[in-house]
C-alpha positions as a Markdown table, in Angstrom:
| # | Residue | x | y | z |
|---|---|---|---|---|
| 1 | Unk | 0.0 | 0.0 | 0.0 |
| 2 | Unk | 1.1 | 3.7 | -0.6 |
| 3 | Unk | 0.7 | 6.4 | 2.0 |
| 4 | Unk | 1.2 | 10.1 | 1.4 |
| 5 | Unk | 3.4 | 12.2 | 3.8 |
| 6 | Unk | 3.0 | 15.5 | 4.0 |
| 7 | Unk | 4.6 | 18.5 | 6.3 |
| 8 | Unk | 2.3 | 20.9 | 8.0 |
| 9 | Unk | 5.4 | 22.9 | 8.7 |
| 10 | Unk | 6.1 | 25.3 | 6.2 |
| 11 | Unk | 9.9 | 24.6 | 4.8 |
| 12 | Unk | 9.0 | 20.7 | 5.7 |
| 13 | Unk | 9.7 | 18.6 | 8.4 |
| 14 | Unk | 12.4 | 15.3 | 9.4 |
| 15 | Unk | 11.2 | 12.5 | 10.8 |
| 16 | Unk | 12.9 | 9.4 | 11.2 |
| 17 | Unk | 15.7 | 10.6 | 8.4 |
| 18 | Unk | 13.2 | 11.8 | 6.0 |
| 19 | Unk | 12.5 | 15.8 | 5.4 |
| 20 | Unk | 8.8 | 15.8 | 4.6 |
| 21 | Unk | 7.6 | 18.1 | 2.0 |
| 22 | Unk | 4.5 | 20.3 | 2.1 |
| 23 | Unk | 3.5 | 19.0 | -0.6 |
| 24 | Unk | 3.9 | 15.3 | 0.6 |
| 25 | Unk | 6.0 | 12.6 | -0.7 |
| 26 | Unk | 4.7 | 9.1 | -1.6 |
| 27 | Unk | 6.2 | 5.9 | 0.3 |
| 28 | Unk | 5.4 | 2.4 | 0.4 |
| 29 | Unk | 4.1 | 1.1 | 3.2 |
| 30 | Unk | 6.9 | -1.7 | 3.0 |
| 31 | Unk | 9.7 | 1.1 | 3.4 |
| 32 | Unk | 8.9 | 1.5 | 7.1 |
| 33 | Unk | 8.4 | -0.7 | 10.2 |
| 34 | Unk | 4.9 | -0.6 | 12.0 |
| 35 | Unk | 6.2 | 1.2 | 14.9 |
| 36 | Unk | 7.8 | 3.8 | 12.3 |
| 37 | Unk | 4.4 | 4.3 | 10.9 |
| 38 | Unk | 2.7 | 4.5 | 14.5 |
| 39 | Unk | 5.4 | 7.1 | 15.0 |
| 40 | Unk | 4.7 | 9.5 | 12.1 |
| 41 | Unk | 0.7 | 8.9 | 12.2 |
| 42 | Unk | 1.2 | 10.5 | 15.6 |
| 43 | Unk | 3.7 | 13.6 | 14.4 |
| 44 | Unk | 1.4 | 16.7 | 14.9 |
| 45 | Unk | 4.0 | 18.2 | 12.4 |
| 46 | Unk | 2.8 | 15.3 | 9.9 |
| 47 | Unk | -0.2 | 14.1 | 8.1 |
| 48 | Unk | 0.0 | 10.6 | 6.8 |
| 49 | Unk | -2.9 | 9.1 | 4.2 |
| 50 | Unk | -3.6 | 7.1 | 1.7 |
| 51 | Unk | -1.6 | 7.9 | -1.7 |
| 52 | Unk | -3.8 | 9.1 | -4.5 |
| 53 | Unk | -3.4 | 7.0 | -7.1 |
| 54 | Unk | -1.8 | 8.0 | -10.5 |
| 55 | Unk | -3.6 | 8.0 | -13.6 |
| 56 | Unk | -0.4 | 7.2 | -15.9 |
| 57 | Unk | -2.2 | 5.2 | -18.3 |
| 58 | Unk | -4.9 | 8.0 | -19.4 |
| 59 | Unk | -1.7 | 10.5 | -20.2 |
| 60 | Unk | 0.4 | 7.9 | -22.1 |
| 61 | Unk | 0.5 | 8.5 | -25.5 |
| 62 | Unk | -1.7 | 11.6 | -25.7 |
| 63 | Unk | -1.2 | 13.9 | -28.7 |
| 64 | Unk | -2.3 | 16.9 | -27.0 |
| 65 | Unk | 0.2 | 19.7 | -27.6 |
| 66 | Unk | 1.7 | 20.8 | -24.5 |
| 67 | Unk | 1.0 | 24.3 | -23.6 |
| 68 | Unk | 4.9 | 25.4 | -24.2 |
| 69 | Unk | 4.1 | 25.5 | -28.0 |
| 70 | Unk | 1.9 | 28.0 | -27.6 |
| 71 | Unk | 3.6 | 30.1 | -25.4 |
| 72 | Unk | 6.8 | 30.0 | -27.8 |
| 73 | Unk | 4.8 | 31.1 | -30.3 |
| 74 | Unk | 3.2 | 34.1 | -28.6 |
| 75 | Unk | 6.9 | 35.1 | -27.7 |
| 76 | Unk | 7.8 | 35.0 | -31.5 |
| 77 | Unk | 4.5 | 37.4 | -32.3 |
| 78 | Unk | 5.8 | 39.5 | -29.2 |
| 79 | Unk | 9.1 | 39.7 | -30.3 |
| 80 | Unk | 7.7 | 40.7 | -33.9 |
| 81 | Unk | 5.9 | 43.2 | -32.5 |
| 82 | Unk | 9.5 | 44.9 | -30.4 |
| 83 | Unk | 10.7 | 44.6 | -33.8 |
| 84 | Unk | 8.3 | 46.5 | -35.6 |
| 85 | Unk | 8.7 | 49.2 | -32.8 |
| 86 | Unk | 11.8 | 49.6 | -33.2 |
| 87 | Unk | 12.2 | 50.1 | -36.7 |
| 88 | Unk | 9.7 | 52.8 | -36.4 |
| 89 | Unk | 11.3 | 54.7 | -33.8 |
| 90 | Unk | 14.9 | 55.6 | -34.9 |
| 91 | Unk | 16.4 | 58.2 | -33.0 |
| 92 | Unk | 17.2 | 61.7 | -35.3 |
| 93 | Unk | 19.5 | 64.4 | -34.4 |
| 94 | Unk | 19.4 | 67.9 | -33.9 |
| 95 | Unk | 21.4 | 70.7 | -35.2 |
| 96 | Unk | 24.4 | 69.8 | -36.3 |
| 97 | Unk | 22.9 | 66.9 | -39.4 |
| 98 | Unk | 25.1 | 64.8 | -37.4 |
| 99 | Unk | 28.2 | 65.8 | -38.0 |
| 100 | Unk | 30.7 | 66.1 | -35.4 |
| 101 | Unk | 31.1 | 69.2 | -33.2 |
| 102 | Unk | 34.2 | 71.9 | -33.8 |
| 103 | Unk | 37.1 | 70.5 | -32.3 |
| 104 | Unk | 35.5 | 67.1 | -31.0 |
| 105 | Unk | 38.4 | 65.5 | -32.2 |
| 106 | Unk | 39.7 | 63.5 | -35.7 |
């Protein structure tokens, strides 16, 4: 059987040479003597339960594109779009037409 751990400490929590997680960690029940598991069931800092189980088989082989694609592709729009702006704003100068000032140098 599989049995979630979780911290009710923020930052975790070690028991018995395990630093729970807040957002729990999944054990076997074979991993730990009885009297181990009495001992974290009765942790205040710990809430032990049953693991939820893991629905591998419904995500295996899905073609769904992952949501990364579509992000990437808004980033290439965006970066069109910085593009575009900055073609359109080029900086001008005053006065002079550019050239250098009187004794600026060679």
């Amino acid at each position: 059987m599989k049995l979630q751990v979780k911290s009710l400490r923020e930052g975790g929590f070690c028991r018995l040479g395990v630093k729970w997680p807040t957002e729990g960690k999944v054990v076997d029940h074979a991993e730990f003597t009885d009297e181990q598991w009495e001992r974290l069931m009765k942790e205040p800092n710990l809430k032990v339960e049953q693991a939820p189980e893991e629905p591998v088989a419904e995500n295996a082989g899905s073609d769904t594109v992952p949501p990364a694609t579509s992000t990437e592709e808004t980033s290439d729009s965006a970066q069109g779009e910085t593009d575009d702006k900055a073609a359109t704003t080029t900086p001008t100068t005053k006065g002079n037409g550019g050239r250098k000032a009187a004794g600026a140098g060679a």
